[in-house]
C-alpha positions in Angstrom: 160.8 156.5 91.0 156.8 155.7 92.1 155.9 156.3 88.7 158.1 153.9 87.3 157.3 151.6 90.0 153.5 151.9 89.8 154.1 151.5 86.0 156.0 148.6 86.3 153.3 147.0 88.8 150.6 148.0 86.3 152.7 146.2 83.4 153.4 142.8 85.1 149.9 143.2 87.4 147.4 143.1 84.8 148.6 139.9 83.0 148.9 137.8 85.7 145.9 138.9 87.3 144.0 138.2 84.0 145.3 134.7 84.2 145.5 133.9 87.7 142.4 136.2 88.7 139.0 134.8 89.3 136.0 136.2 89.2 133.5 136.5 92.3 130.1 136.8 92.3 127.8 138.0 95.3 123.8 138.0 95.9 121.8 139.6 98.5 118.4 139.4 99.6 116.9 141.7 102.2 114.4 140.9 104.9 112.6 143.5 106.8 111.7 143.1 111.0 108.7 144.9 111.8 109.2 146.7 115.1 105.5 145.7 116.5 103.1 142.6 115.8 99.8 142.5 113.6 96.8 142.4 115.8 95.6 139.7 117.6 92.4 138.4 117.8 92.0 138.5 121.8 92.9 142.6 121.8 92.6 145.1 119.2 95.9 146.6 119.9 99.2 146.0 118.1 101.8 144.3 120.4 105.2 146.2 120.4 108.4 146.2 121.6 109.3 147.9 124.9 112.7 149.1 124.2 115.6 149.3 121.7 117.0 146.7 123.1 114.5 144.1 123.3 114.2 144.6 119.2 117.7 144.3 118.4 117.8 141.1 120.6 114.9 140.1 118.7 116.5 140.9 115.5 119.8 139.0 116.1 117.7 135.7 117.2 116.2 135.9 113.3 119.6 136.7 112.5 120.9 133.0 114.3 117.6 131.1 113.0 118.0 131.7 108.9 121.2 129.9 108.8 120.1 126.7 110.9 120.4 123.6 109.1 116.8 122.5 108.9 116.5 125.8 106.9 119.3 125.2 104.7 118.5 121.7 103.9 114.8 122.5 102.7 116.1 125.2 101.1 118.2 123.3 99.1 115.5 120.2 98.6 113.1 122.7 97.5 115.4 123.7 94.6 114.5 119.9 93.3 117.1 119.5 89.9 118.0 122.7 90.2 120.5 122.1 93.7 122.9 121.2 91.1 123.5 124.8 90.5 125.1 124.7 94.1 126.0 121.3 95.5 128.6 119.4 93.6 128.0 116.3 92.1 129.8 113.9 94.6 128.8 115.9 97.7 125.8 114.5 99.7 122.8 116.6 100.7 124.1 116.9 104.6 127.3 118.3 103.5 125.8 120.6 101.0 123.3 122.2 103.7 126.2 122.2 106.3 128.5 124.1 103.5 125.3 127.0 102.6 125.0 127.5 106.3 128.4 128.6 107.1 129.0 130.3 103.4 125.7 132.4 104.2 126.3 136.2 105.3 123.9 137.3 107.4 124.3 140.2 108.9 121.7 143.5 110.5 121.7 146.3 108.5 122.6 149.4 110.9 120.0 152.3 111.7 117.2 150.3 109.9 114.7 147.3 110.6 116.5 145.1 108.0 118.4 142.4 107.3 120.5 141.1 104.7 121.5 137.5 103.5 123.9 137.6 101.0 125.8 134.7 98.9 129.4 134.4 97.7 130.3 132.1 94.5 132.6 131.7 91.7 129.5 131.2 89.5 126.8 133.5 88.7 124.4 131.1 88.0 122.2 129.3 91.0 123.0 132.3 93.9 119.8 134.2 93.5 117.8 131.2 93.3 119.4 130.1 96.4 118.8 133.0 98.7 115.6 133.1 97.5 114.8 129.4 98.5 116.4 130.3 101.6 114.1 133.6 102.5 111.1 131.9 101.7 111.8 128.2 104.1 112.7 131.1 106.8 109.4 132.7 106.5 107.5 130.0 106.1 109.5 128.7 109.2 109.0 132.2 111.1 105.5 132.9 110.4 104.7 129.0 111.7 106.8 129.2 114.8 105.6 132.9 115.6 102.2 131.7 116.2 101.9 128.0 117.4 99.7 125.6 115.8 98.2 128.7 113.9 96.8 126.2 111.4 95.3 123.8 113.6 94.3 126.8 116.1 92.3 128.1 112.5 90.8 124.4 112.0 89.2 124.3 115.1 88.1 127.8 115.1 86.1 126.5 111.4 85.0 123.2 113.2 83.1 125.5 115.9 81.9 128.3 113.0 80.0 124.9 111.6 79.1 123.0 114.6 77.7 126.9 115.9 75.7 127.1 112.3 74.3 123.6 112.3 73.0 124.5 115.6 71.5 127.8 114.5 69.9 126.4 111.8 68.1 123.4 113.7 67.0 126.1 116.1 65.4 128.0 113.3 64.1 125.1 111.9 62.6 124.2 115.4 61.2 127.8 115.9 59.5 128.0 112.2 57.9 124.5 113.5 56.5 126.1 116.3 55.1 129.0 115.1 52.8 127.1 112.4 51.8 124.7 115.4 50.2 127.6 117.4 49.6 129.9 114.9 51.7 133.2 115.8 54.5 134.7 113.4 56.7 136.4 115.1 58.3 135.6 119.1 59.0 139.3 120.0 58.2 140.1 123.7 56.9 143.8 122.2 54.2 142.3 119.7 51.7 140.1 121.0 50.8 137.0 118.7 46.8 137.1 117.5 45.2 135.1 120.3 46.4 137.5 122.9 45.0 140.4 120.6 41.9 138.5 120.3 41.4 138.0 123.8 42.3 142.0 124.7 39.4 142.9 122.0 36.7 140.2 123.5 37.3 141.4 127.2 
């Protein structure tokens, strides 16, 4: 009797799910969480987490920030024509980021420092380009935020490097100037310049 009831499901099954069946496709990306920070310029010691804990909170908060709308959306605009391949013609750009944010799966991957996005569609083509437009906005995003105003933090560090290089080379400019006014080539305190010597010999 279960044979010729698993036959009989086989028989009428696998037409109708040929016809009524549709095909899903699914994309993943993974991201990996370091466990400690690249050095810093003030110590020359690698900042790490104190506990367990403390990283899988850390983790989950990366977890909350990929899908967040301002993610999604320049995800999506920095697809350019090719959004198409996800938004629908007569859906507006708001709608389309709010619909990639909640269709995203994003999720920790146990016993490891990773995590995966992944992407469900009927369609094959668009999801990897997608996630991938995704991943990059996020770490773009995450390296930014990580380190506040790292780029104008850098510009002034470069405005000081030149101000600090002008200055050393008006003060060499200066001191070359001063040496051919009294005749002496070098300012160390353990040579003496040629009038001093000249004076030790005539005395």
């Amino acid at each position: 009797l279960a044979l010729i009831v698993a036959g009989m499901v086989m028989i009428v099954g696998a037409p109708v799910a040929w016809v009524m069946g549709k095909a899903s496709y699914y994309t993943e990306a993974v991201v990996r969480v370091s466990p400690r920070f690249l050095k810093n310029l003030n110590e020359d010691q690698e900042l790490e987490f104190q506990s367990n804990s403390q990283y899988r909170e850390f983790v989950q908060q990366q977890v909350n920030t990929i899908n967040r709308y301002d993610i999604v959306f320049d995800a999506l605009k920095k697809l350019g024509d090719r959004r198409g391949l996800y938004q629908t013609a007569a859906e507006s750009d708001r709608r389309a980021a709010e619909r990639l944010a909640k269709e995203l799966a994003i999720r920790p991957v146990p016993d490891s420092y990773l995590i995966a996005i992944g992407l469900e569609g009927s369609k094959a083509d668009g999801l990897a380009e997608v996630i991938n437009s995704v991943v990059e906005i996020y770490l773009e995003r995450a390296k930014s935020e990580e380190f506040f105003a790292s780029d104008k933090r850098i510009e002034n560090v470069q405005e000081e490097r030149k101000k600090l290089l002008q200055e050393l080379e008006q003060k060499s400019a200066r001191r070359t100037a001063l040496s051919q006014e009294i005749g002496v080539t070098t300012f160390s305190e353990s040579l003496l310049n040629p009038y001093d010597q000249l004076l030790i010999r005539t005395k």
